[in-house]
C-alpha positions in Angstrom: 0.0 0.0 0.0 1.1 3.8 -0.4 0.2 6.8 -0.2 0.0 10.4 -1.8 0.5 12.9 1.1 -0.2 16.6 0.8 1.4 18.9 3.2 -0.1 22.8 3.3 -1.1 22.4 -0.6 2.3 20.6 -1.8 2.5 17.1 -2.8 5.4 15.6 -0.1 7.9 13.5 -2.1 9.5 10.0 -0.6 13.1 10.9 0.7 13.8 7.2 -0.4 14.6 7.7 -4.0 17.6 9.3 -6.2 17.1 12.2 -7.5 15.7 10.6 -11.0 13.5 8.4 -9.9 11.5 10.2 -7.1 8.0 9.5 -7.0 5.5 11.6 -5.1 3.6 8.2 -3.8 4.7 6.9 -0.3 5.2 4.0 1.5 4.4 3.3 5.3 8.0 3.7 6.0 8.0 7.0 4.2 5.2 7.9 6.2 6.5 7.2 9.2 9.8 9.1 8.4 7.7 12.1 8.0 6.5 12.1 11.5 3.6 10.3 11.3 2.8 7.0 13.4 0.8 4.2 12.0 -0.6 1.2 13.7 -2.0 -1.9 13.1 -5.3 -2.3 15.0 -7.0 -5.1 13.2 -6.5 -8.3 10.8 -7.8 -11.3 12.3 -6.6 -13.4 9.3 -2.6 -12.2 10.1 -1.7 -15.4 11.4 -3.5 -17.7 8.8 -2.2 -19.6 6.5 -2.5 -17.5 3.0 -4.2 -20.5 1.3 -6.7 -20.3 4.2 -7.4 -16.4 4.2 -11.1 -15.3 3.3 -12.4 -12.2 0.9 -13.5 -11.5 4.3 -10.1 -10.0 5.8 -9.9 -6.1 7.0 -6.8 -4.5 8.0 -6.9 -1.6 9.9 -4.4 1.0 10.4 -4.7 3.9 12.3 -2.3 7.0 10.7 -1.5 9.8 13.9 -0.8 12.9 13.1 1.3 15.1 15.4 2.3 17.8 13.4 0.2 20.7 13.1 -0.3 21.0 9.1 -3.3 21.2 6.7 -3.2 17.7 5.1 -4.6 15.3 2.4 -4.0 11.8 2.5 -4.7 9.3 -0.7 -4.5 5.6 -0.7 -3.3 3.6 -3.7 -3.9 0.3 -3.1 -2.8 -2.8 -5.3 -3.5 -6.5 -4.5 -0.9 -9.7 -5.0 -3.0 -10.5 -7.7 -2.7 -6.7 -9.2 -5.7 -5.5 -8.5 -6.3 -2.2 -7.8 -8.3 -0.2 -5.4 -10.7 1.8 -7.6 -11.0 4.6 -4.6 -7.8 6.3 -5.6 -9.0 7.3 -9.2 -9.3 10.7 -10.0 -13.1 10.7 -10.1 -13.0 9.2 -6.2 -10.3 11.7 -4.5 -12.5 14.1 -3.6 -13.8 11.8 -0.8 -10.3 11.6 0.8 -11.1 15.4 2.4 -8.4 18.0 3.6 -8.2 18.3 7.2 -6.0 20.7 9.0 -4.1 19.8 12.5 -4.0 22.7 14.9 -2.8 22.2 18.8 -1.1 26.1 18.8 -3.1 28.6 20.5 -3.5 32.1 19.0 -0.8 34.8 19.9 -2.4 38.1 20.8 0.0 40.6 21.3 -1.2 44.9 22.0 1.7 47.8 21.2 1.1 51.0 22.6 2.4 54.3 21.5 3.0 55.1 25.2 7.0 55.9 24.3 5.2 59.2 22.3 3.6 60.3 26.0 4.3 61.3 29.5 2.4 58.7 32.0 1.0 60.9 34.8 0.3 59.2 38.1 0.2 56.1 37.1 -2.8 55.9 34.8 -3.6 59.4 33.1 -2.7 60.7 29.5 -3.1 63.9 28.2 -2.6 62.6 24.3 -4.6 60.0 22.6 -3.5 56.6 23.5 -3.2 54.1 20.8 -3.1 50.2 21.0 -2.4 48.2 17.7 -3.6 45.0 18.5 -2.1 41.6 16.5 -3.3 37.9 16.3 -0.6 35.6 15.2 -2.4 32.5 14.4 -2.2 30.6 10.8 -6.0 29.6 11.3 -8.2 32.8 12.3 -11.1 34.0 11.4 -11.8 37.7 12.4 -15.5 36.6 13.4 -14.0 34.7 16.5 -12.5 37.9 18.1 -13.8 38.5 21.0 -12.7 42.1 22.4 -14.0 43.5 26.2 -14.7 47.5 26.5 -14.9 49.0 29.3 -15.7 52.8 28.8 -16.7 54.5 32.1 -17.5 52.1 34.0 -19.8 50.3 31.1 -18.2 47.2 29.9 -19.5 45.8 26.6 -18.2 42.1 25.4 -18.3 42.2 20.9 -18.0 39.1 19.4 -16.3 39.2 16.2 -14.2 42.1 14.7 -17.3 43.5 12.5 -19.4 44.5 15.9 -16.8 45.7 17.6 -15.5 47.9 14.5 -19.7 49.0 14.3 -19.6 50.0 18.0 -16.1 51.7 18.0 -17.6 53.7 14.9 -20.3 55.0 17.2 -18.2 56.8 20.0 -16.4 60.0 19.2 -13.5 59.5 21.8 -12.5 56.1 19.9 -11.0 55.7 16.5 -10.6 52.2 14.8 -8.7 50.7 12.1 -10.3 48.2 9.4 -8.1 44.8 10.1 -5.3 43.6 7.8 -4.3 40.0 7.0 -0.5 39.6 6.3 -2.0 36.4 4.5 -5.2 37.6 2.3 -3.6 36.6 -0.6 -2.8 33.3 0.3 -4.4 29.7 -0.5 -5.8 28.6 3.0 -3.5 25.5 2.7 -0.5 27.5 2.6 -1.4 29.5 5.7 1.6 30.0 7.6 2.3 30.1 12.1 3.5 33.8 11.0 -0.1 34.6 9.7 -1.1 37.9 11.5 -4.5 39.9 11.8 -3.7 43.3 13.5 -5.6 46.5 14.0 -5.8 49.6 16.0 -8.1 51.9 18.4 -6.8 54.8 19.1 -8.6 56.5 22.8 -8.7 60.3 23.2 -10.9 63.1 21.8 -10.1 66.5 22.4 -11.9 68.2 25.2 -13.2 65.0 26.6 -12.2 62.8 29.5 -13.1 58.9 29.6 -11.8 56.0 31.4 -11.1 52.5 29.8 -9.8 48.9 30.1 -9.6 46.8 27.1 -9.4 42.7 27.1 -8.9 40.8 23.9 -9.0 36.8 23.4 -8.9 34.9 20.4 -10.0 31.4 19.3 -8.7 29.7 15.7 -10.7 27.3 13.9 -9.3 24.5 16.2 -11.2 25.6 19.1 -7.5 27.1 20.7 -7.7 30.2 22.5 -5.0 32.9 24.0 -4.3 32.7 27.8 -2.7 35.7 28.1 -1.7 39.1 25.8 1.5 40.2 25.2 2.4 44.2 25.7 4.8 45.8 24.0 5.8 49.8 23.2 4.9 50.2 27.0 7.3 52.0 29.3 8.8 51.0 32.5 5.7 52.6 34.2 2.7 52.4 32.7 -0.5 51.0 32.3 -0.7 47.0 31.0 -3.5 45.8 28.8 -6.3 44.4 31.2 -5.7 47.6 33.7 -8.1 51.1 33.5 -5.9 54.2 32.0 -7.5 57.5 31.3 -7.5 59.8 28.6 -8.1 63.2 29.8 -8.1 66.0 27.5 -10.0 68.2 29.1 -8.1 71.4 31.0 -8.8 72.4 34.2 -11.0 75.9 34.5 -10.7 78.5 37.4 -13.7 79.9 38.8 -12.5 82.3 42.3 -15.1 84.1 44.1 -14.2 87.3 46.8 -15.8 87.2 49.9 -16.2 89.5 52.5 -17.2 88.9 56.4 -18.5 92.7 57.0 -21.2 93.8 55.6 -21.7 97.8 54.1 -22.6 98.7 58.0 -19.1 97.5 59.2 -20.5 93.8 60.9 -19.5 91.0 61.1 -21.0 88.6 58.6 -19.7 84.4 59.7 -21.3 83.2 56.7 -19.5 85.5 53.9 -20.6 87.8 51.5 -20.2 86.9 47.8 -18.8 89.9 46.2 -17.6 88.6 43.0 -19.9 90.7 40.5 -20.3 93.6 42.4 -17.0 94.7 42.2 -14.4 96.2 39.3 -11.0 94.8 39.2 -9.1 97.8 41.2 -11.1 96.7 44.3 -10.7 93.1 43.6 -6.9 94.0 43.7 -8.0 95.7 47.1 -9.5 92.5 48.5 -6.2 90.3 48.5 -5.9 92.0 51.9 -8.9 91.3 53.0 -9.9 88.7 55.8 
């Protein structure tokens, strides 16, 4: 029996042959060589006599895959008597389905712009904040993001890219990016582990002051999901992904009010007496000495 193997849309060739006589069909030997482990797990006729052996017969081999890979694996099989096993012409082949092996989780990884800004007290900016979010993962579908906002104190959970890119565009303090796949070009078989989705929010609007906290999680196509998220562009002291920072570009006002404790008859007022719009500036200048 042998096999035609394809590995992430290209035919794997037997490492057994010279150079002019390779053949892209493969033993079990070759198979195994590949990484692949096969077993025997049923042939009740093994230890008869081959004169004695019935049309009846199965063999069963169980093929492991341990590699993760998007694969396609064709049997060509030939009796002793050279007969061949019709389910390996081209009409038939189409039966023998691709099936991908994935045991990686995604990689999410969020880069600030915080080396552009001055952290104040441990959790405030004055300039938009921008995080660039990435998922390195060769089997991702932007429909299985799942990204938490939390935006004063209101968190909202969007499932999939598209709502949270609909939400995003609703709020005029946030700013997001459409998402880019280094990949789009590329046959899903040929998907690569350095396959990355990324995209950015920028938080800030001028004159405005929110708080946030952002969460993002990812599961491929496997089922896999990230159990943590990598930071990077952050400074020594700032404020980690999963942690509320504040965007606050609003400047303080001063309002000052005078007040007085006598009233226009010389007595003592406890309470005070608001001045403020009864008087020109040359008084106000007089008042500093008040008490």
């Amino acid at each position: 029996m042998k096999f035609k193997l394809v590995s992430d849309g290209e035919t794997v060739e037997s490492d057994n042959k010279s150079d002019t006589e390779k053949e892209k069909v493969l033993t079990m030997k070759d198979l195994t060589e590949k990484g692949l482990v096969i077993k025997k797990t049923e042939d009740k006729e093994a230890e008869v006599n081959e004169e004695k052996r019935t049309d009846a017969r199965k063999i069963v081999y169980e093929i492991e895959f341990n590699n993760d890979g998007f694969y396609q694996l064709i049997p060509y099989l030939t009796d002793l008597a050279g007969n061949e096993y019709n389910g390996s012409i081209e009409s038939e082949i189409t039966k023998y389905q691709e099936f991908c092996i994935d045991k990686k989780a995604p990689e999410v990884t969020v880069k600030y712009n915080d080396n552009e800004l001055t952290l104040h007290n441990d959790k405030y900016f004055n300039q938009k904040r921008t995080a660039e979010v990435t998922i390195k993962e060769r089997n991702f579908n932007a429909d299985d993001l799942e990204f938490i906002l939390t935006r004063d104190g209101d968190k909202q959970t969007y499932k999939g890219f598209s709502a949270l890119e609909q939400a995003i565009g609703k709020l005029k303090d946030c700013d997001i990016t459409e998402i880019k796949d280094s990949e789009e070009k590329t046959a899903k078989q040929k998907y690569t582990d350095e396959r990355k989705h990324t995209f950015s929010i920028t938080f800030g609007q001028k004159n405005e002051d929110h708080d946030y906290i952002i969460s993002v999680k990812a599961t491929d196509l496997a089922g896999n999901s990230n159990d943590s998220v990598k930071d990077e562009g952050i400074a020594n002291k700032t404020v980690a992904t999963g942690k509320e920072f504040t965007v606050d570009m609003v400047a303080p006002t001063l309002d000052v009010k005078y007040i007085v404790y006598q009233d226009e008859n010389g007595q003592e007022d406890k309470n005070g007496i608001y001045i403020t719009e009864k008087i020109d500036d040359a008084t106000k200048e007089n008042l500093r000495d008040c008490k």
